[in-house]
N, C-alpha and C positions, 0 to 999 in steps of 0.2 A: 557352078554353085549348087549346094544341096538346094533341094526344095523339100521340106514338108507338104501334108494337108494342109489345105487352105484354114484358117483358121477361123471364130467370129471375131471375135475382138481381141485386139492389141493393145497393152496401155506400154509405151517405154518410154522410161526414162534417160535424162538429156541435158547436157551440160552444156556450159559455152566453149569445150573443147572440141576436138574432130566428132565430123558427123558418119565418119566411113561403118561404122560398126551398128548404129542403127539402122542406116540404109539396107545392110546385109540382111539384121535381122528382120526388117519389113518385105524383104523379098523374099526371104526365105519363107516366112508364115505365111504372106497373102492373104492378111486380114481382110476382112470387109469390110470394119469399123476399125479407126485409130484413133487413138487420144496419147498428144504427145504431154506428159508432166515434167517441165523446165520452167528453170526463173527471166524473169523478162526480156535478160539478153539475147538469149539463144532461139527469139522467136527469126527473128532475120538468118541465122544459120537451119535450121528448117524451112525457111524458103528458099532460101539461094544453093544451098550445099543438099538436101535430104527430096525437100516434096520433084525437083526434077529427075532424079535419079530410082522411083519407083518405078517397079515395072510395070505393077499391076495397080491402079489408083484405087483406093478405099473409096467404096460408097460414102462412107460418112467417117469425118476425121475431125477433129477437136484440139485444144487443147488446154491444162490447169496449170497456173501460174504460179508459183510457189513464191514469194515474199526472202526468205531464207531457207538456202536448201542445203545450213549446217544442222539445224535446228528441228528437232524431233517430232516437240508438241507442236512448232509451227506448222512443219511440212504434214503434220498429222491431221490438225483442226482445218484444215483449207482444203485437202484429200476427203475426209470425212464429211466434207459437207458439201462435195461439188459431185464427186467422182461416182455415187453408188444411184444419184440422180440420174446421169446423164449416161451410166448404161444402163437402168432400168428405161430411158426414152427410146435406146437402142435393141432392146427387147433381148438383149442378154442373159441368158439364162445360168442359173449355175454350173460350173463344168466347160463354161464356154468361153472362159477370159484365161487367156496368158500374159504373164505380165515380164517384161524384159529390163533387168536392174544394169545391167553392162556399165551404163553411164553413169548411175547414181551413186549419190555420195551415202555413206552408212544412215542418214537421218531419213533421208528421202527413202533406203530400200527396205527400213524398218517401217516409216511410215506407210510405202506401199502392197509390202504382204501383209500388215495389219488390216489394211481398207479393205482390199481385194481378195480376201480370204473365205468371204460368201459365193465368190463368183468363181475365182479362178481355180484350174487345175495344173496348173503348169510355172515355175518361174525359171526364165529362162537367161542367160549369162554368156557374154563373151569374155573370156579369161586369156591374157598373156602365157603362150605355151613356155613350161620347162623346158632344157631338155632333155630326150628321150621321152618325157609323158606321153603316152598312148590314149588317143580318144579322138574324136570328132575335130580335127586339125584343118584351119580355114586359114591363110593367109587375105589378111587386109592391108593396103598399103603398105606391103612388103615387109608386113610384120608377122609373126604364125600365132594363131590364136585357139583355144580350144572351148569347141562348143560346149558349154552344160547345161544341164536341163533338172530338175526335180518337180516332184508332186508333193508339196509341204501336207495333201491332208493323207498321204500311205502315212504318216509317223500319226499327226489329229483323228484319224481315223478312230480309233482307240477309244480316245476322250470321248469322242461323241456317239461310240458305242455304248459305252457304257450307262449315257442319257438315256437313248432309248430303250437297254435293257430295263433302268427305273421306271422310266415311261408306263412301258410294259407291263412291270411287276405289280405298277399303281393301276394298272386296269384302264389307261389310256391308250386305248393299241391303235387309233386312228393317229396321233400324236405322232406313234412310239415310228409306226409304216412312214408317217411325212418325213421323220428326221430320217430313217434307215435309207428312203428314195435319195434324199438329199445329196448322203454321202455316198451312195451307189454313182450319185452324177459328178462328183469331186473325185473320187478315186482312181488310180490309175487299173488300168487294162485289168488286171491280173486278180485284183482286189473287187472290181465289180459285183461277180458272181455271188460271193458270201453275202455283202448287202444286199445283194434285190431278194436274196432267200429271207432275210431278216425282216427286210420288207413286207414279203409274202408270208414271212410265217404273221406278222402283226395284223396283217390285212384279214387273215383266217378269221385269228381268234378274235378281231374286230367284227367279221360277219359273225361266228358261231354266235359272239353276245348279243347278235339282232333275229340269230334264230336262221341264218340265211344257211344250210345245213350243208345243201348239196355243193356251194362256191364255197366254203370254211373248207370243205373237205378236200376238193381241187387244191386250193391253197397251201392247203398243209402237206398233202402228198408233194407238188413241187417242192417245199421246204426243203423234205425231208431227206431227196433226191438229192439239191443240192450241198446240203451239209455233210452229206455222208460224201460227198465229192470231194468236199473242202477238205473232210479231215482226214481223207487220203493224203492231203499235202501239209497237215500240219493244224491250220485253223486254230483259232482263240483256244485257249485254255477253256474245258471243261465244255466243249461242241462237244464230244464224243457221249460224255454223260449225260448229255440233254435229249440226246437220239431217242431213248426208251420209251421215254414222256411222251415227247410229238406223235410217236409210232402206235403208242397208246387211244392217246384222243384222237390220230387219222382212225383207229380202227375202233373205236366207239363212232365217229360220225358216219362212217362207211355201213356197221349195222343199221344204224338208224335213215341213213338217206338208202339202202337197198332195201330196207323193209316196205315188201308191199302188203302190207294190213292194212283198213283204213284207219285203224286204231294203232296209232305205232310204240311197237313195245320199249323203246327207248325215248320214250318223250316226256314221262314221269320221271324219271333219273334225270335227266338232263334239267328239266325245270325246277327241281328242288336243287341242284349244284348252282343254276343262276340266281334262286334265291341264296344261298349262301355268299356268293357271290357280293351281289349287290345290298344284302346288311352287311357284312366283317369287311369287304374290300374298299366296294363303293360307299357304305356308311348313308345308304337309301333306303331307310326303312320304308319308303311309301311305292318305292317301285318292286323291293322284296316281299311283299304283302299281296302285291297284286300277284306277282309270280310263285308265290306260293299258295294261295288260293287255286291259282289254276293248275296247280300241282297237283293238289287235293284230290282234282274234280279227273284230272287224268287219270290219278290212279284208278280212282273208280270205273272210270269210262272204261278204261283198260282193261280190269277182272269182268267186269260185265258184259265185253265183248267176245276175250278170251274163250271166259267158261260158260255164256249163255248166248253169244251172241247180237246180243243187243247195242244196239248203236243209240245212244241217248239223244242225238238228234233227229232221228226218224224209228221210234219205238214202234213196236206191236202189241197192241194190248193185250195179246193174249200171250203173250211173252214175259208179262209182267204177273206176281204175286196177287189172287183175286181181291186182295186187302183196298191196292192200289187201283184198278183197273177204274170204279167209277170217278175215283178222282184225277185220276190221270185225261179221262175222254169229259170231265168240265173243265179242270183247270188249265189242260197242257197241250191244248191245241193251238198250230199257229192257224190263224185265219186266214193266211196269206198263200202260205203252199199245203196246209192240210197236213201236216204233219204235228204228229207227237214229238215234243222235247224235254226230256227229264232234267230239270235244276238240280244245285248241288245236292242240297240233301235229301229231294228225290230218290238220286241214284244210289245214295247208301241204305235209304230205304227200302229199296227194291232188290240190292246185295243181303239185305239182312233178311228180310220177307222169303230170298230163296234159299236163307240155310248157310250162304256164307258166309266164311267167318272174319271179311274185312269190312263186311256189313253190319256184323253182329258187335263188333268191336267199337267200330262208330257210334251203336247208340251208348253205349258203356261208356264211350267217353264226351260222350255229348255235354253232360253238364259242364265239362271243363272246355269245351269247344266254342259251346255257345256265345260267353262274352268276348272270344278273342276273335271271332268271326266276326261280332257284332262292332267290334274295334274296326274288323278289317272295312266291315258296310260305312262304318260313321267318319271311315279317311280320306282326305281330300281325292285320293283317286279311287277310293269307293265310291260311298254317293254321299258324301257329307263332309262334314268343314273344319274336322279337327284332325291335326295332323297325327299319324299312329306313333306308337311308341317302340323302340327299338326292341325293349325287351318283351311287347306283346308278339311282335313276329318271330324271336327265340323262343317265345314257349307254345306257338302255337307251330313254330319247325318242329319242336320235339314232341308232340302230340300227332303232326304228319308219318314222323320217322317212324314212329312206334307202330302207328297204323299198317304203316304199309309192308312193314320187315326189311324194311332198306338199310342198309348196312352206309356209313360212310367209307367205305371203302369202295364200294360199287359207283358211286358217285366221281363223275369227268373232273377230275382235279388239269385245271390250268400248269402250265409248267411255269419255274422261276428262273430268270436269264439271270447269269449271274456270270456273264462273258466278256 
């Protein structure tokens, strides 16, 4: 007898006809867990004909009693309310149930690849051999039979790609990694690879939108590996055109996580794309407010590092514009560590003070700044209680852009699955 890998769980089904063909199939798999699904005659032919004749006995074995096992919605609603229980008791995980229809009658094998289609990766069939057909040929009680086997989610696969590409597109990429793992653990052999890439590329762009810069960028690099593997052998439609993008943002996060400045030169660009982000995508004006405020303040931090040096959390007073210098050593001392820290409009006061001209720009456009700052202070994740307005965070992005000479072009554009 062949044997496969042992298996976790077995669900097969079982008539009150011969029991030679499931016996085979339980020897063959070598479940841990079985659950025989028959109608209430056939429990006496599983004990007398089937449970002596194991070779290997299942840890734990079960079994669902089907009422009528002509009957579709019956054999369905008594499946569906028994069966997804009692392997989750079994600690069945997806990818880990094969399900054996040999016996079952058309109502019973449609109601059990509907049930078992969270769980299983395999449905497996003993077939009366033609002849001449060539394949997996078992003789059971002198009869020749031929083994089959399929992976119903290699065809599903597809479908629920294309969820998680949405998932995706909608800027849920923890979501988008849970379903992409999912079907990485449903698919067969072959097919694995491209989902755990899909996975890992969701997971990336899942950290990059928490900021986590240097695992986004690991992330994305495996991605990138892997699909360029895949489309060696073909891969979804339109993997080959998406390679550019990913290749792109691995190599913006790679400048940004090898930069050793303390001031990193890609951390303004990056925090005004998350604000775009999070108002047009997410439709969060109050978390795009806050990230673009801090956008603001990088860029300055950034020019003032750049081209004078100064770190705005530990300044030098004599580093600073003499305008500034008495109010800087009353107001802007911590008491705690003794250092100098320049606030937001500090630091453009102190770009402007030495001549440059992202400083000099700031106060020119101060009057138009002022209230939408003051929006940004009075929002609930500022320091006050009214929530901001979507269109105060577009006109104070576009009073950023302009500041800084930032092109939207330069800006990490996310890619669009469309696979």
């Amino acid at each position: 007898m062949a044997h496969d890998q042992p298996v976790k769980a077995l669900v097969i089904a079982l008539t009150e006809h011969a029991a030679a063909a499931a016996v085979y199939s339980i020897n063959r798999l070598q479940p841990d867990s079985l659950c025989f699904v028959l109608p209430e005659g056939a429990k006496s032919l599983v004990e007398s004909e089937v449970q002596p004749k194991i070779e290997h006995m299942p840890r734990r074995w079960d079994w669902v009693i089907l009422a009528a096992t002509g009957e579709f919605v019956g054999c369905y609603q008594t499946l569906a309310r028994t069966l997804p229980e009692m392997l989750r008791s079994w600690d069945v995980q997806p990818g880990e149930l094969v399900v054996d229809v040999t016996e079952a009658t058309p109502a019973m094998a449609g109601a059990l690849t509907l049930v078992t289609m969270p769980m299983s990766s395999r449905i497996v069939s003993l077939v009366p051999a033609q002849e001449g057909q060539e394949g997996d040929r078992i003789d059971i009680a002198g009869q020749p039979y031929v083994w089959t086997q399929g992976n119903p989610w290699d065809e599903a696969a597809s479908v629920s790609r294309r969820e998680g590409c949405d998932l995706f597109n909608r800027g849920l990429f923890a979501a988008a990694a849970k379903l992409f793992r999912a079907v990485e653990a449903r698919v067969s052999g072959g097919q694995k690879p491209l989902y755990r890439a899909f996975a890992d590329l969701a997971d990336g762009y899942d950290l990059w939108e928490r900021f986590h810069y240097r695992q986004a960028w690991e992330k994305l690099k495996t991605a990138v590996k892997a699909f360029e593997m895949a489309s060696l052998w073909g891969g979804p439609p339109g993997l080959t055109s998406l390679l550019p993008a990913i290749k792109a943002n691995a190599g913006f996060l790679e400048n940004l996580v090898l930069d050793p400045a303390p001031v990193k030169d890609m951390q303004a660009p990056d925090l005004l794309a998350h604000t775009g982000r999070r108002l047009h995508g997410a439709n969060d004006p109050e978390t795009a407010m806050v990230s673009l405020v801090r956008a603001l303040e990088a860029f300055a931090q950034r020019q003032l590092f750049k081209q004078y040096q100064i770190k705005t959390w530990d300044v030098q007073l004599e580093q600073l514009p003499q305008a500034l210098r008495e109010t800087c050593r009353s107001c802007w001392l911590e008491d705690l560590d003794g250092k100098y820290k320049l606030p937001l409009q500090a630091q453009f006061r102190a770009l402007a003070g030495l001549g440059d001209q992202m400083g000099q720009a700031f106060l020119r456009e101060w009057p138009t700044m002022k209230p939408l700052l003051d929006a940004a202070n009075h929002a609930v994740l500022g320091h006050g209680f009214e929530p901001v307005k979507a269109e105060r965070v577009q006109q104070l992005y576009e009073v950023v852009v302009k500041l800084s000479g930032v092109s939207e072009t330069m800006l990490p554009r996310f890619p669009i699955l469309n696979l």
